[in-house]
ZAMARGU-4260 file (C-alpha; in steps of 0.2 Angstrom, whole numbers, plus 5000, padded with zeros to 4 digits):
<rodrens>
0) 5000/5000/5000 | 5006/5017/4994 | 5003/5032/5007 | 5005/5051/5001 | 5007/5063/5015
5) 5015/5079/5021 | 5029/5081/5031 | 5017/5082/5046 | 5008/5064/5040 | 4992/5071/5034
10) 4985/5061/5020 | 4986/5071/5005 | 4981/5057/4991 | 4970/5042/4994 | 4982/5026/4996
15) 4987/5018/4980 | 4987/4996/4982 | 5002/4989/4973 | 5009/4969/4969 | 5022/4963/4965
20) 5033/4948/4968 | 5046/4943/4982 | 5063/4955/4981 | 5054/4963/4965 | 5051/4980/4961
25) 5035/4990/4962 | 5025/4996/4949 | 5027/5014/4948 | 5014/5018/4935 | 5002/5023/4943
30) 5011/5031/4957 | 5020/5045/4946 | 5004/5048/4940 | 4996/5054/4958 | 5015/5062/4964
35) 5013/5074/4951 | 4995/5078/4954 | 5003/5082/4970 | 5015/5092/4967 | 5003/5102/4957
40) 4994/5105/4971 | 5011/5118/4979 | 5019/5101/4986 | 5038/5097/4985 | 5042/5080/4984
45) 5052/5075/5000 | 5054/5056/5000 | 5048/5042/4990 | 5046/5023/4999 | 5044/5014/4981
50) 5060/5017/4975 | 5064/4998/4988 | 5059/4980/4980 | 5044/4970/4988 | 5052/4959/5004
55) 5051/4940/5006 | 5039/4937/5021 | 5023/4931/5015 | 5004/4936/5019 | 5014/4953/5026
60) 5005/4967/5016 | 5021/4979/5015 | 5018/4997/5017 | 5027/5012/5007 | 5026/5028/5010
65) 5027/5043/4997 | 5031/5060/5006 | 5029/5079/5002 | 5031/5095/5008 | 5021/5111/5006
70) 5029/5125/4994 | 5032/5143/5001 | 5019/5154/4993 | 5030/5164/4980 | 5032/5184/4979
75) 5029/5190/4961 | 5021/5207/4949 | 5010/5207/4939 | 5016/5221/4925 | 5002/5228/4914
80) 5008/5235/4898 | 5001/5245/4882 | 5000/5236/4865 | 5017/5246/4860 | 5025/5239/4877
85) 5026/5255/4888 | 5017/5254/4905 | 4998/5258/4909 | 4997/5276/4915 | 4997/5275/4936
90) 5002/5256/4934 | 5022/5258/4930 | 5027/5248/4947 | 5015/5233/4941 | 5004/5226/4955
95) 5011/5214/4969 | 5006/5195/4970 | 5009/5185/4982 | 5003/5163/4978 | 5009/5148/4978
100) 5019/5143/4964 | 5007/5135/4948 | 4991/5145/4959 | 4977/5153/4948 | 4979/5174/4950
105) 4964/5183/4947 | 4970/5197/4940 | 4962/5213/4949 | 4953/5224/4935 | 4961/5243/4928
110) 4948/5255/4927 | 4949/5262/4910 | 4959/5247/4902 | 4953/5229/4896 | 4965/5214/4894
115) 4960/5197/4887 | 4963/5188/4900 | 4955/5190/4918 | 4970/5176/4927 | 4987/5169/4929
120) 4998/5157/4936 | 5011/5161/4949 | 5026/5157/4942 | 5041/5145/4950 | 5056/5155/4944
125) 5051/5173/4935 | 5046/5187/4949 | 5035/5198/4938 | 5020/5193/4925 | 5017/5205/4910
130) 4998/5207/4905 | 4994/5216/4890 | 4980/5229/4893 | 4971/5241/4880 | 4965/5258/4881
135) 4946/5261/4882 | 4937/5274/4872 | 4933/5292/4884 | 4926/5308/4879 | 4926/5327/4882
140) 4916/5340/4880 | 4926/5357/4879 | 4917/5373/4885 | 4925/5391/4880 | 4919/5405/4891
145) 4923/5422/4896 | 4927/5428/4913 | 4910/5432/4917 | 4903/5413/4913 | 4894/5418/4896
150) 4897/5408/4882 | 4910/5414/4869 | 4909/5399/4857 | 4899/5382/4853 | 4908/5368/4863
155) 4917/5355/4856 | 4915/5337/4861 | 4933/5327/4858 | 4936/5310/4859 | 4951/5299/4866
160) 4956/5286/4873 | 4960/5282/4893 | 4975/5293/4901 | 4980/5298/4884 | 4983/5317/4882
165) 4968/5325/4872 | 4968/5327/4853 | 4969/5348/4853 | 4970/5353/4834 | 4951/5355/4836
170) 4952/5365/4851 | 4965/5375/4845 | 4956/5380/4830 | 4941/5385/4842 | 4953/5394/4854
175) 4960/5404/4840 | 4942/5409/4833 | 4939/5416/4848 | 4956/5426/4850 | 4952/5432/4834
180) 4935/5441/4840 | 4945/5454/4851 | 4951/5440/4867 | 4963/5437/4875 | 4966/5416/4882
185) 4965/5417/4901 | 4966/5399/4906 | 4968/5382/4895 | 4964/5367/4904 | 4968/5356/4889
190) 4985/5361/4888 | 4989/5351/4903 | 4977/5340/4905 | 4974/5320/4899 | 4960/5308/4897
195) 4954/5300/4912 | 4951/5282/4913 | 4933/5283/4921 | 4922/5274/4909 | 4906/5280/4915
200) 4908/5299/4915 | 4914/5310/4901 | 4925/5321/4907 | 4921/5341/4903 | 4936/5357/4901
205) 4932/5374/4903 | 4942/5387/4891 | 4942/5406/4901 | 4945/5420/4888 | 4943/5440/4893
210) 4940/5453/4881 | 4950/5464/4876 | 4947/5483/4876 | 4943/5496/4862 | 4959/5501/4854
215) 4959/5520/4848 | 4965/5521/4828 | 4965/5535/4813 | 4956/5530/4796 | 4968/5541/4784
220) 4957/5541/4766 | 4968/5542/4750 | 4965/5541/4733 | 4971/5530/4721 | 4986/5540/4716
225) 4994/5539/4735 | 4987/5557/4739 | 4973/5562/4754 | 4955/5563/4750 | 4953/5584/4749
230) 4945/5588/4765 | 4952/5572/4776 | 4974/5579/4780 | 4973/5570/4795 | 4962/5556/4792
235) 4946/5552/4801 | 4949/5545/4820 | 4938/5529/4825 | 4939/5517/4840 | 4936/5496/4837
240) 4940/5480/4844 | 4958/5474/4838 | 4956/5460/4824 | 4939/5467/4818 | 4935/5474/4800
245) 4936/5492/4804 | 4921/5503/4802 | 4926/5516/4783 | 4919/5534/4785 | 4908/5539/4773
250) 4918/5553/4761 | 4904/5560/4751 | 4909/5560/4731 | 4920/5546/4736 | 4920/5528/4736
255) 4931/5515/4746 | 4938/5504/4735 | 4949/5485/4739 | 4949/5475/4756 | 4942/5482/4773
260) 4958/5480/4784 | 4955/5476/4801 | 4957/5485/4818 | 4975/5487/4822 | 4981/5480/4839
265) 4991/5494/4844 | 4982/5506/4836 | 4990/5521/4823 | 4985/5523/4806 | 4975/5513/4793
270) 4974/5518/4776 | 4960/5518/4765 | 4960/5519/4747 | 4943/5530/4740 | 4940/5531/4720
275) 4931/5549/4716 | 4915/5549/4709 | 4910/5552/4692 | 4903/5571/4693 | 4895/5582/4680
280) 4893/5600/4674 | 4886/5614/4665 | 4898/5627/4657 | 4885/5642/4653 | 4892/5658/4641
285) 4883/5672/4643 | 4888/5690/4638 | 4890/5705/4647 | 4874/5708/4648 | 4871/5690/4659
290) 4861/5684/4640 | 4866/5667/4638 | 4877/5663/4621 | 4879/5642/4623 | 4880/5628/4634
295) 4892/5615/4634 | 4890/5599/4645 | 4908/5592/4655 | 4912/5576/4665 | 4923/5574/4677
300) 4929/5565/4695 | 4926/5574/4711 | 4937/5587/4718 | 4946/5586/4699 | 4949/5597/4688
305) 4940/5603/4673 | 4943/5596/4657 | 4942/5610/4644 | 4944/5597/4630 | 4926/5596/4632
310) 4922/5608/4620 | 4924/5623/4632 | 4940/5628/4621 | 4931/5626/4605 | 4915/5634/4610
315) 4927/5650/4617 | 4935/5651/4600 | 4919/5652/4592 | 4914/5667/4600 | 4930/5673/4596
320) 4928/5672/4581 | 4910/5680/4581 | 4916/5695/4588 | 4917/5692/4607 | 4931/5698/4621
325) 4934/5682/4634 | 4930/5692/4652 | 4930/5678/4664 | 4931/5657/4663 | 4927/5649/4679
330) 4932/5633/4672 | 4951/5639/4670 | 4953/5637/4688 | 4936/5629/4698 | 4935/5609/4701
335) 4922/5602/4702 | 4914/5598/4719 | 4912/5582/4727 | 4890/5582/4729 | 4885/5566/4721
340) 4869/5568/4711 | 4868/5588/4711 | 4876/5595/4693 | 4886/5611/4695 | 4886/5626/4684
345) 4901/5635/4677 | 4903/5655/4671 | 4911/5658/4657 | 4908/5679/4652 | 4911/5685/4633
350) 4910/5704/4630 | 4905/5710/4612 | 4919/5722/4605 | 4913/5738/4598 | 4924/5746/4585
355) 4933/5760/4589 | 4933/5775/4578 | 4947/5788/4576 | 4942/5804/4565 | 4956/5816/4558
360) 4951/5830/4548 | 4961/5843/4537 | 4954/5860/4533 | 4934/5864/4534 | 4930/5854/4518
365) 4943/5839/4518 | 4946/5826/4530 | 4952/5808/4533 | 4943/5798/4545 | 4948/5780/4552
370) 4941/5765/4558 | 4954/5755/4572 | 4951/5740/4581 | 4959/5735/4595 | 4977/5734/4595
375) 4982/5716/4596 | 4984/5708/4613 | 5002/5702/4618 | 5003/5685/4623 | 4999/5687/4642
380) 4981/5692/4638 | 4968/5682/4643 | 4960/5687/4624 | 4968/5670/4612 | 4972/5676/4594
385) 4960/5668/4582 | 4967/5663/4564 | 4959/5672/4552 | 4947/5681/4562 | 4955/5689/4577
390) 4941/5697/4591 | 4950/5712/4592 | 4943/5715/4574 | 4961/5720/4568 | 4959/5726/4549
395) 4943/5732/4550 | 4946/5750/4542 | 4935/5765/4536 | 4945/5778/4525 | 4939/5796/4522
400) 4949/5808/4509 | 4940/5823/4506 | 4925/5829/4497 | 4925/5822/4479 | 4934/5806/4483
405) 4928/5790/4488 | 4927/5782/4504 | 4934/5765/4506 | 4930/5752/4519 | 4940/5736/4522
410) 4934/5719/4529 | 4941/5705/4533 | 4939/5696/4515 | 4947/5710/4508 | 4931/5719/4501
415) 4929/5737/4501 | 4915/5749/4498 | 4913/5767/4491 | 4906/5782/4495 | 4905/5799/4492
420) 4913/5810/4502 | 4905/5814/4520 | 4909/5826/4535 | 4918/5821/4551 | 4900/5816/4561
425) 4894/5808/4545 | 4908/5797/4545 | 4908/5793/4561 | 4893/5785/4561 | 4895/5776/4544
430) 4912/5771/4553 | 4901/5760/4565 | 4889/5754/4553 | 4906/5748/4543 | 4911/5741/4558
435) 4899/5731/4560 | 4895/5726/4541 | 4915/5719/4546 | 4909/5706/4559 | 4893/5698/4549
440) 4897/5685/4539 | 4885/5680/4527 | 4886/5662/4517 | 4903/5659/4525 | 4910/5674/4518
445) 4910/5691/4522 | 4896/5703/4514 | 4902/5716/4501 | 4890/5733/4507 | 4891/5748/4498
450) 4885/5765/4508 | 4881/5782/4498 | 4888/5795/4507 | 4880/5813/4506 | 4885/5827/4496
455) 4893/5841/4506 | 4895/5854/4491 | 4877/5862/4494 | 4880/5863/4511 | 4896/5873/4509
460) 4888/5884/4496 | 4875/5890/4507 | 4886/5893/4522 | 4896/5903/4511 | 4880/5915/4507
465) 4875/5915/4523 | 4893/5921/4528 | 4892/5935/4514 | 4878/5943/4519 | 4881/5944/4538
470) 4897/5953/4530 | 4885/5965/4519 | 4875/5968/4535 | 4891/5975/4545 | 4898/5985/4532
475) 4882/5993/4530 | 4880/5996/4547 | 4896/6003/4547 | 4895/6017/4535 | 4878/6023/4542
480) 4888/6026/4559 | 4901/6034/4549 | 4888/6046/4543 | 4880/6051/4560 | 4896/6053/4566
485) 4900/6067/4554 | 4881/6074/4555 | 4886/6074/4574 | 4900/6083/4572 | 4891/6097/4561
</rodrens>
């Protein structure tokens, strides 16, 4: 009979019978077979009584004894690690076992982590076990707030895993549209902090911004070509947040033109480029008299000068040519305003030329009398030369040269016309009725006019008598005085 105890003699197997035959060996089969159930059970084998031989004494049931001894429970660590090998957050030191060697561990769960296996076995010669554990899923929801509590943009749910650090390209993108609204970041939770491991709760991070102050800035308007908007030297000043699209004045006749640059930071100067509107005119000549002689429409940009190309030089030169003096022309130096939809009106003032008249006489009966236009303007007068026709109406003459001969008058075609001769106020008023023959075209050329002066013989003739009679009258009132003087004297 085969007996397994412990050092101590407690039964650990139930006895195993044997035969064999005298000085013959035992039968060991099924003996291993419970040993190493034994030993499975933490036991150390100390002795084994079947090693002997069966004695020689017959009918004496021989006795064998199998003995074990307890094993020490072993000291071991159960190490979890990450798929890539590095340890679970907050488990790096691994967890301390104590069992005996073989024993089934129940391995003690991670929040936050699942492993595939829920035991081990302590192990006879290695100290530390290595279970692989696996991140669960977690989830955050992000909060972005100003100092006050009120909500400065949507939240933003993330999602992770356990203990791993929190996936911020979203958030940044949140925390930078909320700096660019005029804030400034006060606190940023996600910067520093991870994934928890707690599977039941999500986890929630509160972004604090404060807002930044008004910042104090100068719109400076310009035009296209670099230069200030007339009216607007030092620019117009204005007060926004930083980061915003500034606020553009209003500059009447003008019109912003590009991008809206933003509020400046720091403040100073922003430049804005204004195109001038398109604005329009009436150029009205009139004479001296205030009658009006044309009208020419003109275009032009706000605050910009006028374009005389417009037909204002042309229309000046016609006038000219009809006889006229140019007195004033607003539109050599005005511009035009900067009033959207109101025209503006421009004064240009012609004088008509009279002729002049020059009379020379010679002697009561002969005389020479001339018409003279105005001498010719030098070259600072305001008065432009006109080809062909000037307005000074230089050539226009009148020629007077006694009484018998014939009086010429000269126009600007080169035609003359006769007349008898006149006297000195006779001729001064044919002189401006020639003058004015001079300056009216007819058919596009000038009109030939002949005048008949008045004969002046008759008129001499009676003077003369007149003359001898008044003589007769004296002398005869001479001698009768003579002859009372001598009746006197008597």
């Amino acid at each position: 009979t085969v007996h397994f105890v412990d050092e101590a003699g407690e039964t650990l197997a139930p006895d195993i019978e044997v035969t064999g035959v005298t000085n013959g060996t035992v039968d060991r089969t099924a003996v291993r077979n419970q040993i190493q159930q034994i030993i499975n059970q933490q036991y150390n084998l100390v002795s084994d009584g079947t090693g002997t031989v069966f004695n020689n004494v017959d009918n004496d049931n021989q006795d064998f004894e199998v003995v074990f001894a307890k094993l020490a429970n072993a000291q071991f660590t159960i190490v979890p690690k990450l798929p890539d090998g590095s340890p679970v957050p907050g488990h790096e030191n691994g967890e301390s076992k104590t069992g005996l060697p073989g024993e089934t561990i129940h391995l003690t769960p991670i929040p936050g982590y699942t492993t595939t296996i829920t035991d081990v076995d302590v192990p006879t010669d290695d100290p530390n076990v290595v279970v692989t554990y696996t991140a669960d899923p977690q989830k955050a929801t992000i909060h972005f707030v100003d100092q006050s509590g009120q909500t400065v943009a949507t939240d933003l749910v993330i999602e992770g895993s356990s203990d791993l650090t929190l996936a911020r390209t979203d958030v940044n993108a949140a925390i930078q549209a909320v700096l660019n609204k005029n804030y400034n970041l006060v606190s940023n939770p996600t910067a520093t902090n991870n994934f928890d491991h707690d599977d039941n709760v999500d986890q929630n991070f509160t972004v604090v911004f404060s807002k930044l102050p008004d910042a104090n800035f100068t719109v400076v308007p310009k035009t296209p070509d670099g230069s200030n908007v007339p009216g607007y030297p030092g620019g117009v000043s204005e007060t926004g947040q930083p980061g915003d699209p500034i606020s553009v004045p209003s500059v009447e006749g003008y019109t912003p033109t590009g991008t809206v640059p933003d509020v400046p930071t720091n403040g100073g100067s922003v430049v804005v480029t204004y195109k001038p509107d398109v604005q329009h005119g009436t150029v009205l000549f009139v004479d001296q008299d205030g009658k009006q002689l044309a009208i020419v429409q003109v275009t032009g940009v706000s605050d910009g000068s006028i374009d005389r190309s417009q037909g204002v030089h042309a229309e000046i030169q016609t006038l000219l040519n009809q006889g006229y003096n140019l007195t004033s022309d607003e539109t050599a130096t005005a511009k035009f305003d900067h009033i959207d939809g109101a025209d503006q009106t421009f004064i240009i003032t012609m004088t008509k030329l009279p002729p002049e008249v020059t009379n020379s006489g010679t002697g009561s009966n002969t005389g020479t009398g001339t018409i003279t236009a105005p001498t010719e303007p030098d070259e600072n007068s305001s008065n432009p030369k006109v080809t062909g026709k000037t307005n000074n109406h230089q050539g226009r003459t009148t020629t007077s040269k006694g009484d018998d001969e014939a009086k010429t008058l000269t126009h600007e075609n080169g035609s003359t016309s006769a007349s008898s001769a006149r006297t000195t106020a006779e001729y001064s008023s044919a002189s401006k009725t020639a003058a004015t023959m001079a300056n009216s075209p007819q058919n596009g050329t000038q009109s030939r006019h002949q005048s008949q002066l008045p004969q002046t013989n008759e008129k001499q003739t009676v003077f003369a008598q007149i003359g001898l009679g008044l003589m007769s009258l004296l002398t005869l009132f001479g001698l009768l005085g003579k002859r009372r003087k001598k009746e006197d004297d008597k």
